[in-house]
C-alpha positions as CSV (number, residue, x, y, z in Angstrom):
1,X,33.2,47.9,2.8
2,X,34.4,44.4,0.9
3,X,32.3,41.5,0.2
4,X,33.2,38.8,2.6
5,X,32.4,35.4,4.0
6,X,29.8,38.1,6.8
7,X,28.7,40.8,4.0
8,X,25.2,41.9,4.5
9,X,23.5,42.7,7.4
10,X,22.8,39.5,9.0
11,X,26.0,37.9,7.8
12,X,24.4,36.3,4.5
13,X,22.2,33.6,6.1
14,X,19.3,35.5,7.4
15,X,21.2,35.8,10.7
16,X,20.3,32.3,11.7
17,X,23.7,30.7,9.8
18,X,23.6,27.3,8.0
19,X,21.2,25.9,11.2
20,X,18.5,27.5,9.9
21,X,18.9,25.7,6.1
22,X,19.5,22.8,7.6
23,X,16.1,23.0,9.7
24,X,13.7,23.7,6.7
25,X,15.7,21.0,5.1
26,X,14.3,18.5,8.0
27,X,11.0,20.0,8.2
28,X,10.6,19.2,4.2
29,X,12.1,15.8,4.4
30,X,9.2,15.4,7.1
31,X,6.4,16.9,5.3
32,X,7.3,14.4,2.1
33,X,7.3,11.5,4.4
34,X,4.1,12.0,6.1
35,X,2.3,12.4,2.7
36,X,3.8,9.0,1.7
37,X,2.8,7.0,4.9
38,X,-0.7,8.5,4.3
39,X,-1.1,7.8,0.6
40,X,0.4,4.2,1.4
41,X,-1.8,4.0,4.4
42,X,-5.0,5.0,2.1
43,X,-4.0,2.9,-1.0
44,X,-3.1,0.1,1.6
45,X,-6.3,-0.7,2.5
46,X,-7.8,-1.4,-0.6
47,X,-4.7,-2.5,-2.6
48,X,-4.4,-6.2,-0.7
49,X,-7.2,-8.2,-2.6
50,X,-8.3,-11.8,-1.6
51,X,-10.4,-14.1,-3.6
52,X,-13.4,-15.4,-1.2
53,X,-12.2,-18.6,0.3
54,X,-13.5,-22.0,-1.8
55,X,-15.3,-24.7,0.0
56,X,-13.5,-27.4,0.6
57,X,-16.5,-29.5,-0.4
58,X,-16.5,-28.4,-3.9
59,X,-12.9,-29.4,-4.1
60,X,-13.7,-32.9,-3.2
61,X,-16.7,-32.8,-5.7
62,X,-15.0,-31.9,-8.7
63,X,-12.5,-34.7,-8.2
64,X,-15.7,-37.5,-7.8
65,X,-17.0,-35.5,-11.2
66,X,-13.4,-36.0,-12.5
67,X,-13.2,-39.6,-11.9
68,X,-16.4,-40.4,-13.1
69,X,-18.1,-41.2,-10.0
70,X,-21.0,-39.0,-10.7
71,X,-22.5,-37.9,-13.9
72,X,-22.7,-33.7,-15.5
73,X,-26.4,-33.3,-13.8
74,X,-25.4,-35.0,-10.0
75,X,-22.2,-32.4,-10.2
76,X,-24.2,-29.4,-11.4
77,X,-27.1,-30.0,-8.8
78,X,-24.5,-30.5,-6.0
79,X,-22.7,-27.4,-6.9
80,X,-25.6,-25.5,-7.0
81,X,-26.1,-26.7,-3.4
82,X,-22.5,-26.2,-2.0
83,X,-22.6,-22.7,-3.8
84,X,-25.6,-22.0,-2.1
């Protein structure tokens, strides 16, 4: 009775031979890659912030208030009323 490459009663592999390793070895590769696209999927939706959009009539405000054309109180008012 010698210990070769076959020893053992399934031949050392479980009698399934190096398929069988090479199927668990897929099925964990898969198991890790779902988890990933669903934590990437969860964190995705919150992750991607966006400041809330400006009004383009505030822009052209602060540049009248910047050269002058209308005084502290006019620009504050205005604001207020762009702003909402």
């Amino acid at each position: 009775m010698g210990y070769g490459p076959n020893w053992g009663m399934m031949g050392g592999w479980g009698g399934y031979g190096p398929l069988h390793f090479v199927i668990w070895i897929v099925a964990l590769i898969a198991i890790v890659a779902m988890v990933v696209w669903i934590l990437r999927s969860f964190a995705g939706s919150g992750m991607h912030y966006a400041p809330p959009r400006r009004s383009p009539g505030l822009d052209v405000l602060e540049e009248r208030y910047a050269r002058g054309e209308i005084n502290r109180d006019e620009y504050l008012q205005k604001k207020g009323d762009i702003d909402g």
